[in-house]
N, C-alpha and C positions, 0 to 999 in steps of 0.2 A: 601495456597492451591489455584489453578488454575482450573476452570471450560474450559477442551478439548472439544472442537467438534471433530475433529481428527488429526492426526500425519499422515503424508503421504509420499513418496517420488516422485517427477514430472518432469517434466521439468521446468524451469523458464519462464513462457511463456511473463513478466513484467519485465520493467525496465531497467537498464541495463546489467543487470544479464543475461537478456534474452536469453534462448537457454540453457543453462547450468542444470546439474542435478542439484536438491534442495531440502531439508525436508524440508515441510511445518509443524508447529504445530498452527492448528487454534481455537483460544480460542470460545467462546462462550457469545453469551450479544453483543448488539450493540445497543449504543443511539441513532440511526442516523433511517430513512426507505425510503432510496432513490428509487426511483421508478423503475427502472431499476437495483438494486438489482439481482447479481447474485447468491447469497451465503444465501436467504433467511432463509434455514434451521440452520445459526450459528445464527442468532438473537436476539435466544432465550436460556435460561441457560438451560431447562425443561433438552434436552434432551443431554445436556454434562454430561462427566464426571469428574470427580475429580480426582487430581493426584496432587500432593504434587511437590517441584521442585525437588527433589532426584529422583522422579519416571519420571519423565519427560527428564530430562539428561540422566538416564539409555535408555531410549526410542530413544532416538537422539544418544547415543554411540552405542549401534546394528546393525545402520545403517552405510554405507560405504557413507559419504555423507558432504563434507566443508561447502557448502553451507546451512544455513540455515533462513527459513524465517518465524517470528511471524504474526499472522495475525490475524481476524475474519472474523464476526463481530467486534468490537473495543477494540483490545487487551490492550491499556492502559485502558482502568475501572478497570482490574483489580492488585490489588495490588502488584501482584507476579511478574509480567511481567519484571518489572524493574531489579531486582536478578533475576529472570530466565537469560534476557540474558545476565547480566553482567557476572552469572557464564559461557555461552555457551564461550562467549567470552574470557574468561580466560582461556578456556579449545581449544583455537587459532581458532576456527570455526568462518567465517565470516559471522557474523547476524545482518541480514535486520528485521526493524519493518514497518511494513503498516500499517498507521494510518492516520484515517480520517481528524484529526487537530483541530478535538472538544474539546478534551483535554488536558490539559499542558504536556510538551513534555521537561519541568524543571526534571531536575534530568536524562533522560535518558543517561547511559554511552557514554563519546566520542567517541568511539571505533564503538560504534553501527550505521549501517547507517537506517537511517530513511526515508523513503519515502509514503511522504504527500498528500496524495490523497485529492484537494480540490477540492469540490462542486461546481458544475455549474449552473443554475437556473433549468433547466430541470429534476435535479434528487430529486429537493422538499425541498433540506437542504442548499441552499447555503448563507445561512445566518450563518449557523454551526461552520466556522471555527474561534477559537481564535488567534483575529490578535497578541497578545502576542505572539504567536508562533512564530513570522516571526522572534523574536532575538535568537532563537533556531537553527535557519537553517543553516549548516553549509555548504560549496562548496563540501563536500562529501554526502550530501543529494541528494537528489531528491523529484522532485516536480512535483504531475500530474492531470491533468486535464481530467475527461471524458466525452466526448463532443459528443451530440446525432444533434444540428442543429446550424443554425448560431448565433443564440444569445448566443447559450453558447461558443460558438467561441472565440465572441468581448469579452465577459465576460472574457473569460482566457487571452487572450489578453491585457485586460485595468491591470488585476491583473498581469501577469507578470512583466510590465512596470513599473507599480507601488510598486512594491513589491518584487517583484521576483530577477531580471537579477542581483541584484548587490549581490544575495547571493548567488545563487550557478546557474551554466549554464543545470546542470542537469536536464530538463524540458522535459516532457515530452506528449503527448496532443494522446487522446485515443479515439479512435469513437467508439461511441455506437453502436452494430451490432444489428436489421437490418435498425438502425435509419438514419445513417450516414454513407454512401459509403467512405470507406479509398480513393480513388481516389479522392473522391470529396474536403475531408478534406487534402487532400497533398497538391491541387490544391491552395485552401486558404494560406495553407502555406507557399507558392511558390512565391504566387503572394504578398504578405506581407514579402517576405525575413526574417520571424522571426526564430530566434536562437533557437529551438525550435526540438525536435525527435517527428517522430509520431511513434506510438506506437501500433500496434494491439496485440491481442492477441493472441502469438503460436501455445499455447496449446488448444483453442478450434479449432483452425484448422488442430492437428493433433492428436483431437478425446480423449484428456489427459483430466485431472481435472485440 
């Protein structure tokens, strides 16, 4: 059984998906309470719904839509996640999990691309991520950083370096809006020639969820 917040269909406004139509299905529960939290309302299980994985595949075939992408709050807590999208996957739909990297990322199908949303100091959890995770990562991942001022910059920065570059080039670095001017954060990037995509977000700039 899976705890929904909602099923939706958007644009991709993340990633490198970005720009592309996508059903989102965002579970419900998230261990993490970063400060700048957009999606505060999935948090919390109260006010999800339950939906078994048979009713949830149904819910994603209705839709005219390849893309799909699992999300929350932090869709691995819960148990289904994993067969959720091993089945979406079988059924040839390309599905993304977004997950925070608090919890093992063992077991999820190769098929699946997973993109690792890790912690910066600014958002209050970035002690969060299990460095186990890093033997998980594959060159078809994605890895991304949301980055509100300069010390959460150096911070993604020193972790790429360390961590990062030799497992997948897919990195990606996201300014917190209204913390961090995307101009300001290209600038850094520019001037550090890092391998590196900035990343804003689309869909809050053309008014989407």
């Amino acid at each position: 059984m899976l705890i929904i917040s909602e099923i939706f269909v958007s644009i991709q406004g993340e990633s490198t998906y970005v720009g592309l139509p996508c059903l989102f299905i965002r579970l419900a529960g998230c261990n993490l309470s970063c400060t700048w939290c957009d999606t505060t309302y999935a948090r919390t299980i109260e006010k999800g719904k339950e939906m078994d994985i048979d009713e949830v595949v149904e819910e994603v075939r209705r839709r005219t839509c390849w893309l799909v992408e699992i999300t929350g709050g932090e869709p691995l807590l819960q148990e289904d996640t994993r067969p959720l999208a091993k089945r979406l996957a079988d059924l040839e739909y390309k599905v993304l999990i977004e997950t925070n990297g608090s919890v093992s990322l063992e077991g999820v199908d190769e098929r699946i691309i997973k993109i690792i949303d890790i912690k910066c100091p600014s958002s209050g959890q970035h002690k969060s991520f299990l460095m186990e995770n890093i033997e998980f990562i594959t060159p078809d991942d994605e890895v991304k950083f949301v980055i509100a001022d300069r010390k959460d910059y150096e911070f993604a920065k020193r972790f790429v370096k360390r961590h990062i570059e030799k497992r997948t080039d897919k990195i990606l670095f996201a300014p917190v809006r209204p913390s961090l001017d995307p101009k300001e954060l290209a600038g850094w990037i520019l001037k550090d020639s890092l391998k590196v995509r900035l990343q804003v977000q689309i869909h809050s700039y053309i008014g989407l969820q």
